[in-house]
C-alpha positions in Angstrom: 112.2 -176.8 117.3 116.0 -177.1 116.4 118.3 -175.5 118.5 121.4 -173.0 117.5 124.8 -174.4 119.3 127.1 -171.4 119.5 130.6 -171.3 120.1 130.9 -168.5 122.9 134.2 -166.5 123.2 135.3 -167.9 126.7 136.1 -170.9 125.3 139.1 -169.3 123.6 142.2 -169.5 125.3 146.3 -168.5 124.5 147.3 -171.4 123.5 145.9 -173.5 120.4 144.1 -176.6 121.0 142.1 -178.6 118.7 138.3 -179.2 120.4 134.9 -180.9 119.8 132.5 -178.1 119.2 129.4 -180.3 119.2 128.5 -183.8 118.5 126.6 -187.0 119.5 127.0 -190.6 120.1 123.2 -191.0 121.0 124.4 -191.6 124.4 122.1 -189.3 126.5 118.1 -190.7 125.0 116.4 -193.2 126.5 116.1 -196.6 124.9 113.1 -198.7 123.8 113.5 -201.2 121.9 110.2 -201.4 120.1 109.0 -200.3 117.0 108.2 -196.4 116.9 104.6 -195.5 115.5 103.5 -192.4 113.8 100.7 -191.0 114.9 100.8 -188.5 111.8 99.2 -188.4 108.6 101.4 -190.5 106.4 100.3 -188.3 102.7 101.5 -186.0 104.4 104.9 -184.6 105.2 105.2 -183.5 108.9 107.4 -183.6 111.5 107.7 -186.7 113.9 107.4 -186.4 117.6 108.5 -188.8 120.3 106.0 -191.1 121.4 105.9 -192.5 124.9 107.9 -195.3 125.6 109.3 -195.7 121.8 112.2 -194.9 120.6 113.2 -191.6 120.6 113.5 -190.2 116.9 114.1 -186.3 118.1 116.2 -185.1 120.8 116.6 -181.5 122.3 120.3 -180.6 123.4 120.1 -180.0 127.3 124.2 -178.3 126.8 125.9 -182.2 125.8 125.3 -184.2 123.2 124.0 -182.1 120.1 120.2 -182.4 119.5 118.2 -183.4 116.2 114.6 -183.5 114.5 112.8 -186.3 112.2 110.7 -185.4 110.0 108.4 -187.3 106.9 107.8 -186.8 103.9 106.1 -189.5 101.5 106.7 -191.1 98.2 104.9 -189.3 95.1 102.0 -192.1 95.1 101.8 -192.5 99.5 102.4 -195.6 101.7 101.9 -196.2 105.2 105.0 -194.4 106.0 106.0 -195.2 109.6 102.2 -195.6 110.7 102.7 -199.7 110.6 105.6 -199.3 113.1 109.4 -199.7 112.5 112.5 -199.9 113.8 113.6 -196.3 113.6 115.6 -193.7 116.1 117.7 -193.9 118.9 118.4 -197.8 120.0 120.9 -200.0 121.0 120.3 -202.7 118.5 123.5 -203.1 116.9 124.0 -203.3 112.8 125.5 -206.9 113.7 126.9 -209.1 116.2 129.9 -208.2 115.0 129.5 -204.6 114.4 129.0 -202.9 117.5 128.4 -199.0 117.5 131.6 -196.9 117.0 131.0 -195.0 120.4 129.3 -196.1 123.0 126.8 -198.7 123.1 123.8 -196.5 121.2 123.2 -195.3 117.9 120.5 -194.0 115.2 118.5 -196.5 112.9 116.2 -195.8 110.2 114.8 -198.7 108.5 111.5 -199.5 106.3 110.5 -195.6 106.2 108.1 -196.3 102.9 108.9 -192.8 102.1 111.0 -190.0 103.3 112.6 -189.8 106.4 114.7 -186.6 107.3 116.9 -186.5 110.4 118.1 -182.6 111.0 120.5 -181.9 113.6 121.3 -178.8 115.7 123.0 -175.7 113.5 126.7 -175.5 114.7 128.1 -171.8 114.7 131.8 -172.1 113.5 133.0 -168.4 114.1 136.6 -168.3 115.3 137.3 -172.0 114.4 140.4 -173.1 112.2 140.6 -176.1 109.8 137.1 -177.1 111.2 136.2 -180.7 110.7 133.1 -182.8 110.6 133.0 -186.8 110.9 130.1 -189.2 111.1 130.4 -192.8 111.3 127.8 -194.8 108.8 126.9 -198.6 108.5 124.6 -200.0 105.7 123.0 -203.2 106.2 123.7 -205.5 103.7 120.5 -206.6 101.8 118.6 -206.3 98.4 118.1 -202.6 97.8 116.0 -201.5 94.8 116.3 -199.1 92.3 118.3 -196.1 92.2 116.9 -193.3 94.3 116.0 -191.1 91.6 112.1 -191.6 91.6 110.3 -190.5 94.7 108.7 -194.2 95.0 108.8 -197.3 96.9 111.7 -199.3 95.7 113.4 -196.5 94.6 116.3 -196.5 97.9 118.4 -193.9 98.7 120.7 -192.5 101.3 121.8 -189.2 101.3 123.7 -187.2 104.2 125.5 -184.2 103.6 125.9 -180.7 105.3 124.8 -177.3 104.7 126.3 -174.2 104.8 123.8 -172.1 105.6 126.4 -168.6 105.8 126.9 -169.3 102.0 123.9 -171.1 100.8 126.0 -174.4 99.6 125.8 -178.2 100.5 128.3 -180.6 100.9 127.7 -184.5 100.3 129.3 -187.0 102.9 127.6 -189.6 100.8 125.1 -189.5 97.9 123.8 -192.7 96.4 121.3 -190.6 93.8 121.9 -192.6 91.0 123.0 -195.7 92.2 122.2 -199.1 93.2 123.3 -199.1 96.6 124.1 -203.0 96.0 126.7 -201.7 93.4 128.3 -199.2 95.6 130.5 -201.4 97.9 129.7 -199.8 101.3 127.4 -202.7 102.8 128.1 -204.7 105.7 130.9 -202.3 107.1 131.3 -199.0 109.3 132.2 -196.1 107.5 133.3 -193.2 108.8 132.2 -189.9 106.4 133.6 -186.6 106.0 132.9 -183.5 104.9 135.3 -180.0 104.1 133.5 -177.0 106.6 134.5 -173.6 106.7 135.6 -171.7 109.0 133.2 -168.1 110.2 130.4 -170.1 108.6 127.2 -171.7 110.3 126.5 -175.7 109.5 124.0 -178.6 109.8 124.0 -181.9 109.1 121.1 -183.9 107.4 120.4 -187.4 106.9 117.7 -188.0 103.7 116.7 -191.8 104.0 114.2 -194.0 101.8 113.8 -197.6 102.0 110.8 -200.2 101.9 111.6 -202.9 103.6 112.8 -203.9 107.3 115.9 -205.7 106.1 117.3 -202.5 104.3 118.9 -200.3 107.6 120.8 -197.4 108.1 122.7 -196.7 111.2 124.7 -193.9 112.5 127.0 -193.0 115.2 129.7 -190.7 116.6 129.0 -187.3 115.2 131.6 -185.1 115.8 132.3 -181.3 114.7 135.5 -179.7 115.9 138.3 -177.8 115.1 141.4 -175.5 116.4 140.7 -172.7 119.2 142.6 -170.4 120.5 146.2 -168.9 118.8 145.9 -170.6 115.6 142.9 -168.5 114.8 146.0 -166.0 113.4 146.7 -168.5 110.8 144.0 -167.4 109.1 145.9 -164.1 108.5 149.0 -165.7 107.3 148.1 -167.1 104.0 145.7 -165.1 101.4 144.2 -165.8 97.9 143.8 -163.7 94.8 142.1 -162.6 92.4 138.9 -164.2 94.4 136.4 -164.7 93.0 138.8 -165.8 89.9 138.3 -166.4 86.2 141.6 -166.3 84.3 142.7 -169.9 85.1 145.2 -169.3 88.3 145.1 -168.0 92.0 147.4 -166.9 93.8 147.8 -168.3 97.6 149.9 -165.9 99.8 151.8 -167.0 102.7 153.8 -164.3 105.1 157.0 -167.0 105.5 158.4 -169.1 103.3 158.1 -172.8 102.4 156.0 -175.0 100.6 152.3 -175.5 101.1 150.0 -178.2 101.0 146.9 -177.1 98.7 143.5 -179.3 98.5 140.8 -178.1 96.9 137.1 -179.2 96.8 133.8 -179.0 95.2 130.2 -178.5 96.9 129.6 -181.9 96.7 133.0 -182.8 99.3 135.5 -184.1 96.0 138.7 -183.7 95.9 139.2 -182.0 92.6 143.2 -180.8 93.2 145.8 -181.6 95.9 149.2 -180.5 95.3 152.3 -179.1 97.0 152.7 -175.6 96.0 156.8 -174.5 96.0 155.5 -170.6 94.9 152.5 -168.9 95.0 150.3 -170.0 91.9 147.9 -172.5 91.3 146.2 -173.7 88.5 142.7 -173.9 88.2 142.2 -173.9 84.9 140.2 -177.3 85.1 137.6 -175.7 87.9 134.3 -175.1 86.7 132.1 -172.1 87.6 131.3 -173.0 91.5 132.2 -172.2 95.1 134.7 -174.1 96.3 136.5 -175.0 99.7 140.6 -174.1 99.7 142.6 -176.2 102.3 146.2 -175.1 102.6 148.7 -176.5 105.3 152.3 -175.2 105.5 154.3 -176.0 108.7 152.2 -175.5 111.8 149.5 -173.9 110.3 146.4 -174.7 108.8 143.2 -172.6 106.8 140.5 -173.7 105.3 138.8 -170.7 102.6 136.3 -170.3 100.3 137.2 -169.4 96.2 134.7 -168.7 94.0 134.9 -169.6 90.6 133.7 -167.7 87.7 
């Protein structure tokens, strides 16, 4: 069962401070470093559960490191999933030699699913967090993946991780290679840290899709981390405003109660940048925007917001 972390108000204090809200390094599991076996069905989607004395591939939050669920689903035409054991989970097998985890000495690897495998983390409550940020730290092994992840079959690989917002029913992609050789994406062989744009007063998780069909091809991850700005900043939220919202004549204006220029960035669902501009009035053009939700990011001295705009 995932569990909700929520930001409780004694955290706040008078003065601003930026703060990690929740993450992981995969510091706190145990490590075996053997393959994991499902037990489970493997035609079947269903969750995975830790097996003694293998790797752990869930984790329940005991008030540190954030917690997080595996789960599998298979390919269209089934495989043998996990049930032939693979390297998958928490370990301290490093991508390389020289390529030591980010944070710490553990991490998370998922290799050789044959089929889907789904790593769900802990929902994050960002009430009463400004200019809220989340990071995670992503190494590809390089090796031959196949195909382009569009067909739900062996030797079709993909990596996906991205966040929901489950206050307003959107998604954002840290990375997305749907449609893409991952061979032809240049992000092998290297750590990568990932980003995504979070709003503030809104509820998140972060999920990793994997699918790969061979040992060689490896994902790992490390250093999660979800923070933001606590305390009197929260009242830079009432300093800048935007209208019409939603909007549909082209423009919007962004409000500020003192003078100066701002800093605007603006991006899709998907986490692209799709303006960033200094603003010296008010308006901005957004005339190129489709129909969508969108994340505003405005800076301007000392203070920082992020806001949603809807689009019509």
């Amino acid at each position: 069962m995932m569990k909700k972390i929520t930001l409780l108000a004694a955290l706040f204090t008078s003065v601003a401070s930026f703060a990690q809200i929740a993450g992981t390094s995969f510091e706190e599991p145990s490590i075996f470093t053997v393959h994991y076996i499902d037990t489970g069905d493997a035609t079947m989607a269903h969750d995975l559960v830790n097996n003694p004395d293998e790797p752990n591939v869930d984790y329940t939050s005991t008030g540190g490191e954030i917690g997080f669920n595996a789960r599998y689903e298979p390919y269209d035409t089934p495989g043998d999933g996990l049930t032939d054991g693979d390297f998958v989970g928490v370990t301290d097998f490093a991508p390389t030699g020289n390529d030591p985890y980010t944070d710490g000495e553990q991490g998370y690897q998922i290799s050789d699913s044959d089929g889907n495998f789904i790593l769900e983390f802990d929902e994050v409550n960002l009430t009463g967090v400004t200019d809220p940020t989340l990071t995670l730290d992503y190494f590809i092994a390089e090796s031959g993946y196949e195909g382009d992840g569009t067909a739900n079959e062996s030797g079709s690989d993909r990596l996906r991780i991205y966040v929901k917002d489950l206050t307003n029913g959107t998604e954002f992609d840290i990375l997305d290679t749907t449609g893409s050789d991952i061979n032809d994406l240049g992000i092998e062989g290297a750590w990568i840290s990932g980003s995504a744009p979070v709003l503030p007063n809104t509820t998140v998780q972060l999920v990793i899709e994997a699918r790969v069909n061979a040992s060689a091809e490896a994902f790992f991850f490390d250093n999660l981390q979800i923070g933001g700005t606590l305390g009197v900043n929260a009242n830079d939220n009432s300093q800048f405003s935007i209208y019409p919202n939603p909007a549909s004549n082209g423009f919007v204006n962004i409000i500020s109660k003192v003078n100066g220029t701002k800093q605007v960035a603006v991006f899709d669902v998907l986490g692209k940048q799709v303006i960033n501009t200094t603003l010296t009035g008010e308006r901005l053009n957004i005339a190129a925007l489709t129909s969508g939700v969108y994340i505003v990011k405005i800076n301007q001295g000392n203070a920082s917001v992020t806001k949603k705009l809807v689009v019509k």
